[in-house]
C-alpha positions in Angstrom: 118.8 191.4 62.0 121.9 189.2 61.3 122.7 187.4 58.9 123.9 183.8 59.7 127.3 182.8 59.0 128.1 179.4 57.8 131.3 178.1 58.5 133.6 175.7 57.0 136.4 173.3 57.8 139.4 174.4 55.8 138.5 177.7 55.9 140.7 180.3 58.7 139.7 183.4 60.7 142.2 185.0 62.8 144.7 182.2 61.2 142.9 179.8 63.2 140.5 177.2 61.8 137.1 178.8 61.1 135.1 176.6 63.3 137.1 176.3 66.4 137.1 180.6 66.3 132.9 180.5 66.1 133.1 178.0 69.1 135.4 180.5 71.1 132.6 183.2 70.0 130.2 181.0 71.3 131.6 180.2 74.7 133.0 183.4 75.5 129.1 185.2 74.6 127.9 182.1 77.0 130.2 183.9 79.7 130.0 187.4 78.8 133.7 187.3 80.1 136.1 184.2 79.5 139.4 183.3 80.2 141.6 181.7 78.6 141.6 178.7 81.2 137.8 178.7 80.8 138.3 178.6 77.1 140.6 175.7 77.3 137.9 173.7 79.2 135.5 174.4 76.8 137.3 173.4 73.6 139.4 171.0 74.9 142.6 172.6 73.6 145.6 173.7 75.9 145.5 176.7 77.1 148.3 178.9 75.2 146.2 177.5 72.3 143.1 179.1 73.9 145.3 182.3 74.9 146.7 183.0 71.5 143.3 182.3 70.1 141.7 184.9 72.0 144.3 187.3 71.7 144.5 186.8 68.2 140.2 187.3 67.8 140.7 190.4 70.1 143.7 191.5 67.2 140.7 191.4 64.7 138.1 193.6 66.7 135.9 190.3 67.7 136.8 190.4 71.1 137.8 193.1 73.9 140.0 192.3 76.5 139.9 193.9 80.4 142.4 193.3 83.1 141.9 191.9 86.7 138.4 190.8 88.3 134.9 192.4 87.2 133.4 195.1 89.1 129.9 193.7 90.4 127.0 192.5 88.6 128.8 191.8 85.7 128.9 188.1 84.7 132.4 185.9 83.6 134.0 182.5 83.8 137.3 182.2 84.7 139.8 179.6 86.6 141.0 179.8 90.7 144.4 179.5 89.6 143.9 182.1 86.9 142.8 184.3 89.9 145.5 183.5 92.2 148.6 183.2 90.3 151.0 185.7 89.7 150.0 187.1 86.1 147.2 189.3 85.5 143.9 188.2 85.2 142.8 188.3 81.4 138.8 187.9 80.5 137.2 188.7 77.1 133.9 189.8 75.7 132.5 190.2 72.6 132.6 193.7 71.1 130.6 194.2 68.1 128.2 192.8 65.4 130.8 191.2 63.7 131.3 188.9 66.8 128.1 188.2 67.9 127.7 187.2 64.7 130.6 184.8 64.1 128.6 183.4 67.7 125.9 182.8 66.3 127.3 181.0 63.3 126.6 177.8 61.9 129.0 174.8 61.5 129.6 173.3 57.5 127.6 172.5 54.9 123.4 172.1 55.3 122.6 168.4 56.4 119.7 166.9 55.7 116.2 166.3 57.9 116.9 163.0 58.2 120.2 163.4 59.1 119.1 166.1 62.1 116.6 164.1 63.1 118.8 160.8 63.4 121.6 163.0 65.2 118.6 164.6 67.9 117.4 161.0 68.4 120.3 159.8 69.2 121.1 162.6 72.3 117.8 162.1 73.6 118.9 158.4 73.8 122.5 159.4 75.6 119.9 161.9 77.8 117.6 158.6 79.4 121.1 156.8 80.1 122.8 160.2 82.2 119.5 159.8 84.0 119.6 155.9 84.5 123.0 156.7 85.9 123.2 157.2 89.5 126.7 158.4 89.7 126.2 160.9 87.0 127.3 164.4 88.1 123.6 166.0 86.9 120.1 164.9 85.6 118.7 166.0 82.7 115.0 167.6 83.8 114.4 168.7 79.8 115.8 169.6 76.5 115.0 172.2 74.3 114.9 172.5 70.2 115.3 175.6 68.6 116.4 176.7 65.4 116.2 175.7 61.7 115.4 171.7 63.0 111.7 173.2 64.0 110.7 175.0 61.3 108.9 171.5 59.8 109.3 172.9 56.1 113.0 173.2 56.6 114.9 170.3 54.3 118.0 171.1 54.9 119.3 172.3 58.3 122.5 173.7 59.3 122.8 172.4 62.8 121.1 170.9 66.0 120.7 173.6 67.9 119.5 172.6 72.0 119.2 173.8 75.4 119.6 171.3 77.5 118.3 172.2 81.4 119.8 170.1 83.9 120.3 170.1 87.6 122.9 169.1 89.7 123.2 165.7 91.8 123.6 166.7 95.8 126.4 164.8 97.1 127.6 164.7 100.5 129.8 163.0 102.7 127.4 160.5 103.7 125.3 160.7 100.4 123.8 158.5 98.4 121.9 159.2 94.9 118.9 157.1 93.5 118.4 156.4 89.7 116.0 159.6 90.1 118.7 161.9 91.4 117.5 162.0 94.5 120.3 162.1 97.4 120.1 161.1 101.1 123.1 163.4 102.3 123.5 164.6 105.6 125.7 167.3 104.8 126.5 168.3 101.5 129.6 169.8 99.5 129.2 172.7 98.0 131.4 172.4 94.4 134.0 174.6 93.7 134.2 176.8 90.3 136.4 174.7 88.8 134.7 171.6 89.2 131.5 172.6 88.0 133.0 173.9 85.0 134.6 170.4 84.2 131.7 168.3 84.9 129.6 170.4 82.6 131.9 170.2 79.9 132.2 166.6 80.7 128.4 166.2 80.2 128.4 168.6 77.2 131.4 165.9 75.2 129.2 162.9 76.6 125.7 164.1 75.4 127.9 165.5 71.6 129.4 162.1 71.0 131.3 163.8 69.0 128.6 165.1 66.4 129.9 168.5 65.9 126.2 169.0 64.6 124.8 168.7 68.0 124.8 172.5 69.1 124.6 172.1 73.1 123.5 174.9 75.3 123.7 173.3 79.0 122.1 174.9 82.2 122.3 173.8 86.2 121.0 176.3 88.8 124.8 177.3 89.1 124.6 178.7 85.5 124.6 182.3 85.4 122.7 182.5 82.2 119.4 180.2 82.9 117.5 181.2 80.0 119.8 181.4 76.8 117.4 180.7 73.7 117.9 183.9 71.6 115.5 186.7 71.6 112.6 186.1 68.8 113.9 181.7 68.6 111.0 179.5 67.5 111.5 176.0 69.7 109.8 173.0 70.9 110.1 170.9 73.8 111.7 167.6 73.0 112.5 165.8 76.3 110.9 164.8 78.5 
């Protein structure tokens, strides 16, 4: 069994600040293989940051790298462009226990109950108004708590760690989407790679708000990974 980490700000791994390397850990195990461009989206850093970030984790045996596309039935994220331009394709995986667990690592000093339960409030209320919104890019069906937050003994937590399962809005050319999602197209568009990979990172930042407390797993029926509460994780239902 591993042993959490806890990371702080101020501190360095790879000579990159601690917590931006256990969110690349956490993306790129999301993935199972990520590119850099995919890594960029997800941290919202450019993407020579993301690149030397990755090379640098790979440097210190978190991380393996492998050239070109993956042979099938193997799972990654990476960009169109990344595919079609004229370098190499580069993807990344993690290796070892020492990066699964700097994935699974938690963010800062322990906050209080109160303070988890204020910040898990709060997303459940940004959660009603993506759903009141017809021009939203997905609706929220339900969210899931797992973690330190449900143990109910637990006074101090580490983070707010949720899976948030969501499905896409249809859109078509002549569509048009009700409060409850649903969509009246007559022919709709199916969404690029590219574009579902910015809208859920788009949802992911609007649902955060900038808490970087608020651990967010999100799913849609285009995620490759539906299920990704770790093996042996008490949780709770907490929306709807």
């Amino acid at each position: 069994m591993m042993v959490p980490m806890l990371l702080k700000y101020g501190e360095q791994i790879c000579g990159f600040p601690a917590v931006l390397a256990g969110y690349a850990a956490r993306a790129v195990d999301a993935w199972q293989w990520c590119s850099a461009g995919v890594l960029a989206r997800e941290l919202q850093v450019s993407r020579p940051e993301a690149s030397a970030l990755l090379l640098a984790m790979e440097g210190e045996g978190y991380l393996i790298r492998h050239t070109g596309k993956l042979a099938a039935g193997h799972d990654g994220g990476w960009l169109q462009e990344e595919e079609e331009g004229t370098e190499p394709l580069l993807l990344w995986h993690l290796t070892n226990l020492d990066g699964r667990q700097l994935a699974k690592a938690h963010i800062g000093s322990a906050i209080s109950r109160a303070t988890a339960e204020a910040l898990l409030d709060g997303l459940l209320g940004r959660v009603r108004t993506v759903n009141r919104d017809p021009h939203a890019t997905h609706v929220v069906e339900s969210v899931d708590l797992y973690g330190s937050l449900v143990d109910p003994n637990r006074e101090e937590v580490t983070d707010v760690d949720l899976i948030v399962f969501t499905r896409r809005r249809q859109r078509g050319s002549n569509s048009t989407s009700d409060v409850s999602g649903c969509s009246s197209a007559s022919a709709s568009r199916w969404p690029s790679e590219e574009q579902v990979l910015t809208e859920r990172a788009a949802l992911r930042t609007q649902l955060a708000a900038g808490h970087d407390r608020l651990d967010i797993a999100l799913v849609d029926e285009l995620s490759d990974i539906r299920s990704p509460l770790p093996p042996g994780a008490s949780w709770k239902r907490v929306f709807p």
